[in-house]
N, C-alpha and C positions, 0 to 999 in steps of 0.2 A: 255704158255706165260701169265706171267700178264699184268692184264689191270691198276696197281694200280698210273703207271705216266700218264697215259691217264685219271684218273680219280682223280688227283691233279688237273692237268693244266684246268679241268671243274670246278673243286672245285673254283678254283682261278679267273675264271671269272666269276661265279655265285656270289663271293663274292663279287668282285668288281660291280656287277651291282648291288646287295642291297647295299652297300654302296654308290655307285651314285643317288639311291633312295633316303636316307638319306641326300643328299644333293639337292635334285631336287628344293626347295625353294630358293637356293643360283646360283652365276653364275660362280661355277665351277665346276669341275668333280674330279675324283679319283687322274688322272695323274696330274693335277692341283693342287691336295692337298700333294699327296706325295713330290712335290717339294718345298711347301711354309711350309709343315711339316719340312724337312732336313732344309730350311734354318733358319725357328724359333729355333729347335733343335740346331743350331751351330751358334749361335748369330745374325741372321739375315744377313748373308752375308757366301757366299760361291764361288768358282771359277765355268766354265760351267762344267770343266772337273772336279773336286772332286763332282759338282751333279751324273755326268753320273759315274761314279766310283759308288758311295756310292746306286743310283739307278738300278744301272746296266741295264740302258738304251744306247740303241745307239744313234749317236750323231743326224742324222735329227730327229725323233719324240723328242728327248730334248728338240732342237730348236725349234720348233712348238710349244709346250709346254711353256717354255719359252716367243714364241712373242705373245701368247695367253693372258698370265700373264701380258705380260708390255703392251699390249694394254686394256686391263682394267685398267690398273694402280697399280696392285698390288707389281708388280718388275720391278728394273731395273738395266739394265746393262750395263757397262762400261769396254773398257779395262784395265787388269791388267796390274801390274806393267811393268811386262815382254813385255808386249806385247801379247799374244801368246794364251792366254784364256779371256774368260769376267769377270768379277767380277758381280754376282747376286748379289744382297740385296733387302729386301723387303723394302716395302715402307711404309709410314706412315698407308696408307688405308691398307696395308696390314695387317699391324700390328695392324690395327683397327679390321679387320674383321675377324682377325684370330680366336678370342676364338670362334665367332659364329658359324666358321665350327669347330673348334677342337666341342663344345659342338655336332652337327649335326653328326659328326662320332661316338661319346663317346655313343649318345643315341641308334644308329642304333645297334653301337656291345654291347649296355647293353642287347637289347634287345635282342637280338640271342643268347647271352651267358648265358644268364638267362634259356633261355628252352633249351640251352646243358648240363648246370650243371658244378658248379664250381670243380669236380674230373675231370670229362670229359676233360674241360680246361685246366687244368690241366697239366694231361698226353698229350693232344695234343701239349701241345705247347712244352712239353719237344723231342715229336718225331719233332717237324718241327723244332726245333734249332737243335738236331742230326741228320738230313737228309741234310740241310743245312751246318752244318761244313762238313760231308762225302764228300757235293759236291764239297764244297772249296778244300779239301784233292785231293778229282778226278782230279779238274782242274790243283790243282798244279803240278800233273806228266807229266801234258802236257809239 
């Protein structure tokens, strides 16, 4: 038996908590960032369900997330058109405060990547987008 998906899913939260490090000076966290990330990325606004899609989170820790976010003031949401989802957008302050974490994340993974080695990085990131589509592939047969 390998232990080698037991020792991603540690990987992935050892990472996320040095990257939480890297933000400890600011007043949000990873999950926080991942979301104000997607919505800078797609023009500052985005639906709850294309977050929870493109994050592939479920829908309460979204929510939480989410009224984390608009209770600081960094997003906010409204229904959309339809009805039937919200419409997130960041907000001004968000948009203010954003480069300070993008920079706060940019420094934490400079600095880890630096003592992995830009080959290392390399090939790793070529196996984590090939493990990653495999898994896409998997789920599709479902």
């Amino acid at each position: 038996m390998s232990l080698i998906f037991h020792h991603i899913q540690q990987l992935s939260r050892n990472v996320n908590q040095y990257l939480n490090e890297g933000l400890q000076d600011e007043d949000i966290y990873m999950s926080h960032w991942a979301v104000l990330f997607q919505l800078h990325s797609h023009g500052g606004s985005m639906t709850q369900a294309e977050l929870k899609e493109r994050l592939s989170i479920e829908a309460p820790p979204l929510s939480r997330v989410i009224a984390k976010l608009e209770s600081l003031g960094y997003i906010q949401k409204n229904k959309s058109t339809d009805q039937r989802t919200n419409d997130i957008t960041m907000t001004k302050a968000g948009e203010d405060r954003y480069p300070v974490w993008q920079q706060a994340i940019q420094k934490a993974e400079a600095r880890l990547l630096e003592r992995f080695g830009a080959q290392r990085e390399t090939v790793l990131e070529e196996h984590v987008r090939t493990l990653s589509r495999l898994i896409e592939e998997e789920r599709g047969r479902s």
